[in-house]
Z-matrix of the N, CA and C atoms (Angstrom, degrees):
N
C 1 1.458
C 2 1.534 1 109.26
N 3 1.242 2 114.30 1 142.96
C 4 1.907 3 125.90 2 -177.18
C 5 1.252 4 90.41 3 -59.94
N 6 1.311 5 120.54 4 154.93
C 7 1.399 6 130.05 5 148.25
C 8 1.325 7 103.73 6 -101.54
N 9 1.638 8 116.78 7 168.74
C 10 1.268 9 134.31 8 -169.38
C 11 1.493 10 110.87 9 -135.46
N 12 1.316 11 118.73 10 120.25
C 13 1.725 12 119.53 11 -171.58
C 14 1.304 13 105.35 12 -98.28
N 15 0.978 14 112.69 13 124.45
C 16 2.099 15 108.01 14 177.02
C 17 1.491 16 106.67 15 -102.63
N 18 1.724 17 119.99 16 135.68
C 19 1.303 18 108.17 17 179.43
C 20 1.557 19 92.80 18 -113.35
N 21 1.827 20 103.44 19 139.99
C 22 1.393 21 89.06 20 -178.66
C 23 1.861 22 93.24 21 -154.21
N 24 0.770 23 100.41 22 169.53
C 25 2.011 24 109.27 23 -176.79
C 26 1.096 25 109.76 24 -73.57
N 27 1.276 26 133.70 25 156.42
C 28 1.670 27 129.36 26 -163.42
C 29 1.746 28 84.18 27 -128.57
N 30 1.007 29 106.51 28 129.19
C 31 1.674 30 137.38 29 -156.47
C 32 1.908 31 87.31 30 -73.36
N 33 1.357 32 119.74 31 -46.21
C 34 1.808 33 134.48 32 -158.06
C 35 1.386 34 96.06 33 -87.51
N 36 1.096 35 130.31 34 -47.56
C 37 1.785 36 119.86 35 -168.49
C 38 1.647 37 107.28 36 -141.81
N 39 1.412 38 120.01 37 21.05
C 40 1.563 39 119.18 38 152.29
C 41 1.966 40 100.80 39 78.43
N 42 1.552 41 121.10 40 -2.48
C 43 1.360 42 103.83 41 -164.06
C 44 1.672 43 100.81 42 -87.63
N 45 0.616 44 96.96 43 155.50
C 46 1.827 45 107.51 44 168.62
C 47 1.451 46 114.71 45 -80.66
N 48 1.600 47 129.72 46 140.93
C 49 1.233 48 114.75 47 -153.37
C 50 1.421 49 88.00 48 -164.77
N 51 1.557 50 96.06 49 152.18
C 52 2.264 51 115.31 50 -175.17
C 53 0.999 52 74.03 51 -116.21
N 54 1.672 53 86.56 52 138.87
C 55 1.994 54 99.94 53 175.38
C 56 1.925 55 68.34 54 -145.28
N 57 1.174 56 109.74 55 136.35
C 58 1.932 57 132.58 56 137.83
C 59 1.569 58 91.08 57 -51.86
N 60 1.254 59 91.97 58 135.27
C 61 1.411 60 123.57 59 163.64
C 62 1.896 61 120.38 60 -51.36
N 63 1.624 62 117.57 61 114.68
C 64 1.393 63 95.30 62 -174.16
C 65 1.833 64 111.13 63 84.53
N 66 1.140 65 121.85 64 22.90
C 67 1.470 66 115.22 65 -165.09
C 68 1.934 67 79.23 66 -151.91
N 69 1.389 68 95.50 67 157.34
C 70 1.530 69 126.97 68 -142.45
C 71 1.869 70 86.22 69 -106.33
N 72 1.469 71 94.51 70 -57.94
C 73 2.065 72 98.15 71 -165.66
C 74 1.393 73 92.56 72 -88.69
N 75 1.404 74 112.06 73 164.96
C 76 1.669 75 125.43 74 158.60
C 77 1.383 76 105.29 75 -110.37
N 78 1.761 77 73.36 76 145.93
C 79 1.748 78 90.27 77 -169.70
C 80 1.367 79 117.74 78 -45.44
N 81 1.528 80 105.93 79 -42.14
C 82 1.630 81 112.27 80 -161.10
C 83 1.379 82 104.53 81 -175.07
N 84 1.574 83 134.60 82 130.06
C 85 1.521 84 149.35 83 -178.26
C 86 1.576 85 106.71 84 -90.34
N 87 1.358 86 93.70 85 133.62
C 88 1.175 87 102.37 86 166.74
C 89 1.613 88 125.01 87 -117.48
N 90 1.366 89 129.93 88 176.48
C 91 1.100 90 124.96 89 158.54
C 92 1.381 91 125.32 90 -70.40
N 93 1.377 92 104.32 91 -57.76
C 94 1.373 93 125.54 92 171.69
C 95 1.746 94 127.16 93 -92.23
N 96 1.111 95 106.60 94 144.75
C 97 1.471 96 110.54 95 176.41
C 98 1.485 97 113.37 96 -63.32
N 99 1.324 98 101.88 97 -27.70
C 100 1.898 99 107.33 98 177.82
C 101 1.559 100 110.85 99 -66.16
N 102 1.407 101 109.03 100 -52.44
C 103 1.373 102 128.79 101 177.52
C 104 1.556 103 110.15 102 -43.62
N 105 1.212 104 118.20 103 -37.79
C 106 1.738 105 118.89 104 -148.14
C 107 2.009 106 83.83 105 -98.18
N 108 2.041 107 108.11 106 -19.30
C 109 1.640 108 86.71 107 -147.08
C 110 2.083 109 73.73 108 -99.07
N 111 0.878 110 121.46 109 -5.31
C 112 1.701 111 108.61 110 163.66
C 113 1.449 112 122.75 111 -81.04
N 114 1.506 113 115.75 112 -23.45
C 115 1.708 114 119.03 113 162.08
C 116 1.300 115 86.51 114 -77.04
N 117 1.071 116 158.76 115 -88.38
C 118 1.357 117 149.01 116 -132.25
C 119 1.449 118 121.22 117 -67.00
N 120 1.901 119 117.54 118 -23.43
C 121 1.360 120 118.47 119 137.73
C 122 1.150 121 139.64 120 -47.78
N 123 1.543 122 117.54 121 -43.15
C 124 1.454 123 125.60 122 167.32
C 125 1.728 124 113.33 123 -84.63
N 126 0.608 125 134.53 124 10.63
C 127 1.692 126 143.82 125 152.28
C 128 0.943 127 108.86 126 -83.95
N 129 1.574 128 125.40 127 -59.29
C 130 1.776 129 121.97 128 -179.26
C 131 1.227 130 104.35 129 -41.41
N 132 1.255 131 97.58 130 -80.07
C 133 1.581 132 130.70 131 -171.35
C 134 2.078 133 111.32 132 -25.72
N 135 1.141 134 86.17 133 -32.63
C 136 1.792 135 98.99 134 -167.47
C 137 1.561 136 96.06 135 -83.83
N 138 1.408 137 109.82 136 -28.49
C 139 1.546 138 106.83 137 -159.58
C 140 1.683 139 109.30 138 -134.33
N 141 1.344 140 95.62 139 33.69
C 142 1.948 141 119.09 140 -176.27
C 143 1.604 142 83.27 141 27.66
N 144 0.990 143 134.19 142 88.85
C 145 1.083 144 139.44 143 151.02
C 146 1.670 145 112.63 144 -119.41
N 147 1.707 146 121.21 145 -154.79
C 148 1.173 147 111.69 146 179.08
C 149 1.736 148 112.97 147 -166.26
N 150 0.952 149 149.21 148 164.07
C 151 1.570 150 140.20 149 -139.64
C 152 1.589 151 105.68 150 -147.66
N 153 1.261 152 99.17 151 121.02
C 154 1.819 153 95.32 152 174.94
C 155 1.643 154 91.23 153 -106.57
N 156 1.250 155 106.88 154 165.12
C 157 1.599 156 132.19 155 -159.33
C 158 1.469 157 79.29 156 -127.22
N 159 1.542 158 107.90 157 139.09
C 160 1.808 159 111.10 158 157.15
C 161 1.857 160 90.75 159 -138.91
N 162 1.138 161 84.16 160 165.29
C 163 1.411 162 107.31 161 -159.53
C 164 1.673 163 98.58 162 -88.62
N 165 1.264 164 144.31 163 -177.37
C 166 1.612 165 149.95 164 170.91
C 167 1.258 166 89.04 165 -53.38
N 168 1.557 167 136.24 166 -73.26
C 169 1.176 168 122.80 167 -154.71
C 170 1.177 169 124.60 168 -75.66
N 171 1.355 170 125.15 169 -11.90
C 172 1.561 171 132.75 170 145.97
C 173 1.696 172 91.68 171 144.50
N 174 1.502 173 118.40 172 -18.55
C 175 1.505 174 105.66 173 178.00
C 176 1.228 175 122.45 174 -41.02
N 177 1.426 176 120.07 175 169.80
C 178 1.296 177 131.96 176 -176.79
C 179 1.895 178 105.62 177 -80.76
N 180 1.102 179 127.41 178 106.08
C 181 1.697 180 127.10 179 -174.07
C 182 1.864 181 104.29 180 -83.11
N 183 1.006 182 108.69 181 -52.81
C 184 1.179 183 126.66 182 -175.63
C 185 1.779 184 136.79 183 -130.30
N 186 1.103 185 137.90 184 161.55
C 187 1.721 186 111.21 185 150.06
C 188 1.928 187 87.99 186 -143.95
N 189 1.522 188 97.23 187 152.34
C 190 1.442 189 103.30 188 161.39
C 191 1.489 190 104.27 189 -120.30
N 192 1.269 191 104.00 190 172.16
C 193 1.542 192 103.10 191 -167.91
C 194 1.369 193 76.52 192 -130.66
């Protein structure tokens, strides 16, 4: 089954962060929201998976499949 990476803002220290879907840690913090959604292309991509985008307030911004 695909996994799905969500990039979303971390509420405690503002970084942007890939968390796998269903998983507790994030993969990896970023500064930028751009930064976190180009690791999170090459993660999909490696593992036919696919990436939802949420917006600051946690909405859903985007999804790619």
């Amino acid at each position: 089954m695909a996994k799905r990476y969500h990039i979303s803002k971390r509420k405690d220290d503002g970084k942007w962060q890939v968390k796998c879907e269903g998983a507790e840690k994030a993969l990896k913090l970023f500064d930028t929201q751009k930064e976190a959604i180009e690791y999170a292309k090459n993660v999909a991509d490696n593992q036919e998976g696919s990436i939802v985008i949420h917006k600051e307030d946690g909405s859903i911004r985007k999804q790619k499949y």
